[in-house]
Phi, psi and omega in degrees: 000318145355295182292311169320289198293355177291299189281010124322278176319306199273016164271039190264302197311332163311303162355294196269338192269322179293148175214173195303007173246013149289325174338326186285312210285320195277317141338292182318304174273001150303285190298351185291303172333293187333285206296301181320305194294334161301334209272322166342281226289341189287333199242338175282321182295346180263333159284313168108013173277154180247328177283309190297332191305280215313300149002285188310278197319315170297315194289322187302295176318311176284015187244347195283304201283310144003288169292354168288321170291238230020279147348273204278332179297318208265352160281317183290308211245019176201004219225104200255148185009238219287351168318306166307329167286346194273332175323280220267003147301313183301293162339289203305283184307040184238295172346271156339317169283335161282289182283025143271326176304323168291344202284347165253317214303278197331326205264338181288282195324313185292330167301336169281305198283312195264042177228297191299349184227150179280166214278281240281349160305287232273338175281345169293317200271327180265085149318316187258099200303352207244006177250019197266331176288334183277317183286004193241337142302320203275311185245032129311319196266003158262011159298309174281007183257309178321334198283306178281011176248341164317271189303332169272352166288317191273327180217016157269140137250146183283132186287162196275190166265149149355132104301152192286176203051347173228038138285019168080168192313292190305313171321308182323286161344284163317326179275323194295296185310334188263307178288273175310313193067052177307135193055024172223122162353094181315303193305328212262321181289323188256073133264300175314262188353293189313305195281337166309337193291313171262022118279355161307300214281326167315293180290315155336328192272283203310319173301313195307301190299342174274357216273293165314314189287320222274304061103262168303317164323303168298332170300322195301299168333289191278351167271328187241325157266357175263329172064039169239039183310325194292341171249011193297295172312335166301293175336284198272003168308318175299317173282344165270356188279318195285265211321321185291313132347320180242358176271326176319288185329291203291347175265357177276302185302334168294343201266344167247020142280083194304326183248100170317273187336297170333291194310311190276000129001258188318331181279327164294348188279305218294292179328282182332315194281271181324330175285339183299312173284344178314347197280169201224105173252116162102194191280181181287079207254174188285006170274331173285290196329309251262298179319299170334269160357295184277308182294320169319329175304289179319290217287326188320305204276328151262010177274338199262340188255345166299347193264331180281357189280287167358303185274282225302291173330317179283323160328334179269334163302343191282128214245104216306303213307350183266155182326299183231020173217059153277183183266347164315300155309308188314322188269000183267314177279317137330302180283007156256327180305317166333286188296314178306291208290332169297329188256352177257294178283003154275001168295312212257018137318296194265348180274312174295285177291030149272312179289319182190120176278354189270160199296347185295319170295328156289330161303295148354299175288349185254221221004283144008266164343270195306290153035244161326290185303322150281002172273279193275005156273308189312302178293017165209049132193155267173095173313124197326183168198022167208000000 
């Protein structure tokens, strides 16, 4: 994972050069990434070389970052006032449907291709046995980088930027708080900007990073108190599949929700709550597991459906003419909190359940977290109040 987010990072510079009518190009160079990097790690696995993988795995990584503007830019910049949480929900949930899918689609596939080709090819072409499951992923994804470069060549085109006037009530809105400030203090508006911006960029860390602990956390757990390794990862496939289920709810509520702020309320009431019963009093019995389960869903789904309520707020805070608290930054800085976190929890997860496999203890750091995170959301941002 390490490797991914480095080579992630150096997908920064699109970030800054690019804007939505790059899109189609940054697409392109997104399916080029697939492909080189796959095909690398494809041709060192086939020399029995060690160095070209890691090589390969940074290049994989930079198509990872790629595909994040993408996303997020184009929910921010083409997407007007309330709409954009309906965006950048729809994203997530693509998301979510690629990582319940790894935890099954790949391992059926490789099981299919090395029941379906005979051993003694596949010992030809793969020498290194401990490498034919990474290599029989790497050249799924350079299919899928040919399908999409095909298909983003043949029928994309890059969406235009916002025009002014025709964003809608919330853009309207949004521009009157931002561009003039009529009868409000420029300096006073980018404090706001600023400080939504950093808590925005924060709590974005605190999600991801409970997103990993509770994730790896749950393997220790549900494999050493529970003894169900053979089902741990179904377990957590089944909770992201359940995440596609509550961002659909949550995307029906945005079209009748006037106030944003209510909904990320509601969603830290929930998180708060569910983590809470996460603690485990006495041994491991199947009522505790069945408890376990059901708040992990519950807390999962609301700590994880929080972040697009979140951005979708600084955004609207966001000051176009300025340098660094536009909404182009905001999306610079999320992706590198994105990338930090991707390189941090899952050391310092496994590094924490190494010291105490019990459930309690991932109860405590997932407390901890939300916590903090409801500490600082609650103090910057704020439900109408007329």
């Amino acid at each position: 994972v390490g490797l991914y987010a480095v080579g992630a990072l150096f997908a920064l510079p699109v970030f800054m050069l690019a804007g939505v009518r790059q899109t189609k190009s940054a697409l392109v160079l997104h399916g080029v990434s697939v492909f080189v990097g796959n095909g690398l790690m494809l041709a060192a696995m086939h020399s029995g070389l060690v160095w070209p993988i890691f090589l390969g795995r940074g290049i994989c990584g930079m198509e990872a970052g790629i595909k994040y503007f993408a996303d997020n830019l184009n929910s921010y910049l083409t997407s007007p006032g309330k709409e954009r949480l309906r965006a950048m929900f729809s994203t997530r949930m693509a998301t979510a449907t690629g990582n319940a899918a790894g935890f099954f689609v790949p391992p059926f596939l490789q099981w299919l291709v090395l029941n379906a080709m005979p051993h003694g090819y596949i010992n030809t072409i793969i020498p290194i046995s401990s490498l034919r499951s990474e290599a029989l992923c790497a050249a799924f994804m350079l299919v899928y980088a040919v399908a999409f470069l095909l298909g983003v060549l043949a029928l994309f085109e890059s969406p235009e930027p916002l025009e002014e006037g025709k964003e809608g009530k919330g853009g309207a809105e949004a521009r009157q708080a931002t561009a003039g400030r009529q009868g409000e203090d420029h300096q006073q508006a980018v404090w706001r900007a600023a400080s939504l911006f950093s808590a925005t960029i924060f709590t974005n860390f605190t999600r991801i990073f409970i997103t990993f602990a509770w994730k790896s956390g749950s393997l220790f757990v549900l494999s050493h108190s529970y003894c169900i390794a053979t089902v741990a990862s179904i377990v957590i496939c089944i909770v992201e599949l359940g995440l596609l289920l509550c961002r659909n709810v949550l995307d029906a509520l945005s079209k009748h929700t006037s106030d944003i702020a209510v909904l990320q309320r509601t969603l830290e009431m929930i998180g708060l709550v569910a983590v809470a019963l996460m603690f485990r009093i006495g041994s491991a019995t199947p009522a505790s597991l069945s408890l376990y389960l059901v708040t992990s869903f519950v807390f999962y789904a609301a700590n994880t459906c929080q972040s697009g309520v979140m951005q979708t707020i600084s955004t609207d805070a966001a000051i176009a003419e300025h340098s660094y608290l536009n909404k182009k930054m905001l999306n610079v800085y999320c992706f590198i909190a994105h990338v930090t976190t991707w390189l941090l929890a899952p050391a310092a997860t496994s590094a924490l359940m190494q010291v105490s496999l019990h459930q309690n203890t991932l109860a405590a750091l997932l407390v901890a977290l939300t916590v903090i995170q409801v500490l600082i959301t609650f103090t910057h941002v704020r439900p109408k109040t007329g």
